[in-house]
C-alpha positions in Angstrom: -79.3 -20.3 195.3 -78.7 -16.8 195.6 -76.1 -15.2 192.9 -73.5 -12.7 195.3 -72.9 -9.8 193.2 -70.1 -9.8 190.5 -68.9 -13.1 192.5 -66.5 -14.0 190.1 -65.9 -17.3 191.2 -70.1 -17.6 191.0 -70.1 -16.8 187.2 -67.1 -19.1 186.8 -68.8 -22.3 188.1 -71.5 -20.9 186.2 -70.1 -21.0 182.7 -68.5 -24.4 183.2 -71.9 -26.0 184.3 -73.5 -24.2 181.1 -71.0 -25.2 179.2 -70.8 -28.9 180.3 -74.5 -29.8 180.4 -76.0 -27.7 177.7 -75.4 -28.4 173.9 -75.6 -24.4 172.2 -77.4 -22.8 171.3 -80.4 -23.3 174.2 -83.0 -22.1 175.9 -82.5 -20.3 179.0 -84.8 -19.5 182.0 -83.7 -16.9 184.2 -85.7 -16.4 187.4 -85.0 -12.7 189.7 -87.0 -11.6 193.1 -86.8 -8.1 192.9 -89.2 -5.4 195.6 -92.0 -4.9 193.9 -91.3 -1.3 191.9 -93.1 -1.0 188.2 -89.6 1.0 187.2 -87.6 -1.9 187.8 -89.7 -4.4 186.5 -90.2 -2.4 183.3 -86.0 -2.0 183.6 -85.3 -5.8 183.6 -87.8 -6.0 180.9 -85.8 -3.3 178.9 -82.4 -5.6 179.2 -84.1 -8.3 177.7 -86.3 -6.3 174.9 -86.0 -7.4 171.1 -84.5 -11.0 171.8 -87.8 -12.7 171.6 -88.1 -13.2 175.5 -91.4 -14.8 177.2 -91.4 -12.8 180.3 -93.4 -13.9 183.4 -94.0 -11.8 186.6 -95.8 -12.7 189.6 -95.8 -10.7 193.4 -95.6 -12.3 196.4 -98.5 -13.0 198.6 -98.2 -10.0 200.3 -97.2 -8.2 197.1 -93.9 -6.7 198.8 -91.9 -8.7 196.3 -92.1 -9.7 192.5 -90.0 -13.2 191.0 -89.3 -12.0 187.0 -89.0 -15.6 185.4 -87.3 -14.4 181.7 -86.9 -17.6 179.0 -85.2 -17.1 176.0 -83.0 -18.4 172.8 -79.2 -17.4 174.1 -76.5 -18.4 171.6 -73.8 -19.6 174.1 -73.1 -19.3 178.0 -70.8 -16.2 177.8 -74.2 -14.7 176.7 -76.5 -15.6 179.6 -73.5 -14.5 182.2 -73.3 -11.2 179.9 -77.3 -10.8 181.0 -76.9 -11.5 184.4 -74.1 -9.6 184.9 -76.1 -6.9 182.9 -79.4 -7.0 185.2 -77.4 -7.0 188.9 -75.1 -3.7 187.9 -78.8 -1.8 186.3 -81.2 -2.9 189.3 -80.6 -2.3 192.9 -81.4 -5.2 195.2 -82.3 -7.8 192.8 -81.6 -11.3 193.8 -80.7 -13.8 190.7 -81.6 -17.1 191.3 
């Protein structure tokens, strides 16, 4: 599932879900397909730099396109909407997922 960006109604749903299955805080995986392009790679890494993130990148077969899986401690579900909401307005084209 794709996130449509600042889909208000998206982030909504979101925050309910988070809020109804999850006890906080939790760990949180976020997974982004982004073209492969070092500067926005290194970007998404910058919005999650100093919060103790594991950060995992891997390009597609044919290397046109890089998934950015980003797990980390977040303290309630305001917070991981805050960082999505964060990485679609910085990066062009990424795709949350």
């Amino acid at each position: 599932m794709s996130t449509p960006a600042n889909s208000d109604e998206f982030y909504k749903k979101l925050k309910a879900q988070l809020h109804d299955t999850t006890n906080w805080p939790a760990e949180y995986l976020y997974k982004f397909i982004v073209v492969t392009d070092n500067k926005k790679i290194a970007k998404m890494e910058a919005i999650f730099d100093n919060m103790g993130a594991i950060i995992q990148t891997t390009e597609s077969k044919n290397g046109k396109y890089t998934s950015v899986s980003i797990n980390l401690l977040m303290r309630n579900p305001d917070a991981v909407i805050e960082k999505y909401k964060e990485v679609a307005e910085k990066i062009e084209g990424v795709i949350s997922l």
